[in-house]
N, C-alpha and C positions, 0 to 999 in steps of 0.2 A: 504494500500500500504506500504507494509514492506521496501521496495529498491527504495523510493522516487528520493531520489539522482541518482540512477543506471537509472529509467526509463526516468526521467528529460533529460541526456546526452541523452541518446538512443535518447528519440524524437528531441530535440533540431538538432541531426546529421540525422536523418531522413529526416526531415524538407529541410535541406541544400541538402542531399543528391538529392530528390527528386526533388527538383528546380535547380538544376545541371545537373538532367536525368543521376545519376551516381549508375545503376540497383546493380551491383556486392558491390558496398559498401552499398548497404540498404542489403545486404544480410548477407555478413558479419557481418552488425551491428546486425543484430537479433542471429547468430550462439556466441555472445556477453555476447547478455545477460543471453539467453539457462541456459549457467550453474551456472549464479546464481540463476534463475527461479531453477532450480533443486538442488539446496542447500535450499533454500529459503521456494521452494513450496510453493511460493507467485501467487498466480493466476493473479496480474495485471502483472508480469513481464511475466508469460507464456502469456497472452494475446498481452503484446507489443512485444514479441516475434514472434507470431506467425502474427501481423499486418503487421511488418516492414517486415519480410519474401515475408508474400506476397505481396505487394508492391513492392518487387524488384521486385518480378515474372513476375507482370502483368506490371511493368516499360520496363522488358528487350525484352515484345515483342512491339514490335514499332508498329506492321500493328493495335493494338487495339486505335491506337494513330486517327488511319482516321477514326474508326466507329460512330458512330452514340449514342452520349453519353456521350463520353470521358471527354468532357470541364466542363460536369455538375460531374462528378468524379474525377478529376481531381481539381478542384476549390472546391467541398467538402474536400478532403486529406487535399489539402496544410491549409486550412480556419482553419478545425478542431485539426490539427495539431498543430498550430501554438496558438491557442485556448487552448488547452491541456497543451501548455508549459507554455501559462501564467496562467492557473490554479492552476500548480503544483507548481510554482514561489510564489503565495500566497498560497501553502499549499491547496489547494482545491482539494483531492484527488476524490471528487465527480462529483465536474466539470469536470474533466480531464475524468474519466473513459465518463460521456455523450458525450463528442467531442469523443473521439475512438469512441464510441458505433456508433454515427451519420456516421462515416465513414464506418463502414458496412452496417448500414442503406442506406444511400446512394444509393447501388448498386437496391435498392428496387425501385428507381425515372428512372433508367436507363431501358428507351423501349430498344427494340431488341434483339438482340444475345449478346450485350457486355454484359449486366449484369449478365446473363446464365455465359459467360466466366469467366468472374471476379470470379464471386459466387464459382466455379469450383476451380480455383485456390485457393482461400480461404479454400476452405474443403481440398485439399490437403494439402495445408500447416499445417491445423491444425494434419492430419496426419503424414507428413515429420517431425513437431514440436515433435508429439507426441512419435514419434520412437528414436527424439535424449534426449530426457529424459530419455526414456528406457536405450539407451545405457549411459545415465549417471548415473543409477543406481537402477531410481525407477521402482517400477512393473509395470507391463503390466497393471495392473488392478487402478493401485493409478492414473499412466498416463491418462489411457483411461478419470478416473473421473473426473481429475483436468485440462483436456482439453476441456469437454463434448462429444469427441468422441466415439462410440461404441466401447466394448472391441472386435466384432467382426473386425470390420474396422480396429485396430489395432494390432489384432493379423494376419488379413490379409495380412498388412506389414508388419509386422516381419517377416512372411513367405517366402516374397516376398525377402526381404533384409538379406546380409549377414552381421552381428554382426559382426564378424569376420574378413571382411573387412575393416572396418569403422576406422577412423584414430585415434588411442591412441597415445595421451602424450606421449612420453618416455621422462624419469628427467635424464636416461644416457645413456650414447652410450653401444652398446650392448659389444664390446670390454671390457669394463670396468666392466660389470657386470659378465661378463664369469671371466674375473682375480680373481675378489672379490670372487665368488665362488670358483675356485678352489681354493684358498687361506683357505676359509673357510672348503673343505672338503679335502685338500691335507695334 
């Protein structure tokens, strides 16, 4: 775990997030860490990246709230969670990675349809993850690896999704970059 520190917060505000029932800030927190997972190419920060993501997801539909399961997933998250942050408090990056692991585990104890749903969201996420790497620069193919996702599944969405849309940084107002150049080429 190269971003001890970086992944430490993350879950620490997960943790909070999630026992607040506050979906959009677990979402954010994971769009967070993203691009240091992609400076990094640290696979535990792409992993708690793509955890906390999905945790909003499955946070922000409520009706998964009344099925049949929830309590026994829901009490693994928070347990493991919370587990993970005092691992990595002592430096135990081994501990930490088995509480996340147990937390996908988890979905495997869940009878019925929720854990099918859950499961579902998961894999997308790791896809949704996998695409905002891409636009942050690595390949289609380095992504696919350092996610476990198919480079099919991933070239699937890119297909799907416009790059092009996707929200880029500006450092300046576009006013300011037009003067500069004309300046430059006038």
């Amino acid at each position: 775990m190269e971003e001890v520190e970086n992944v430490l917060r993350i879950l620490r505000s997960a943790k909070q997030f999630i026992e607040e029932d506050k979906a959009n800030e677990l979402k954010s927190l994971s769009n967070q860490t993203i691009h240091v997972a992609a400076i990094s190419k640290d696979a535990d920060n792409i992993v708690v990246a793509v955890l906390v993501y999905s945790l909003g997801k499955v946070m922000e539909r409520a009706h998964y709230r009344d099925m049949e399961g929830w309590s026994v997933f829901y009490e693994a998250v928070v347990k493991n969670l919370g587990e993970a942050v005092v691992a990595l408090d002592k430096k135990d990056t081994e501990g930490a990675r088995k509480n996340l692991g147990a937390i996908r585990h988890s979905l495997n104890e869940i009878e019925g349809d929720l854990g099918h749903y859950i499961s579902d969201v998961f894999r997308k996420a790791e896809i949704n993850k996998a695409f905002k790497l891409y636009e942050h620069g690595l390949s289609s193919s380095a992504t696919a690896e350092l996610l476990g996702v198919s480079l099919w599944d991933m070239a699937s969405y890119i297909g799907q999704s416009h790059i092009g849309n996707s929200k880029i940084a500006i450092s300046m107002p576009v006013e300011e970059r037009v003067k500069i150049a004309e300046e430059f080429f006038g």
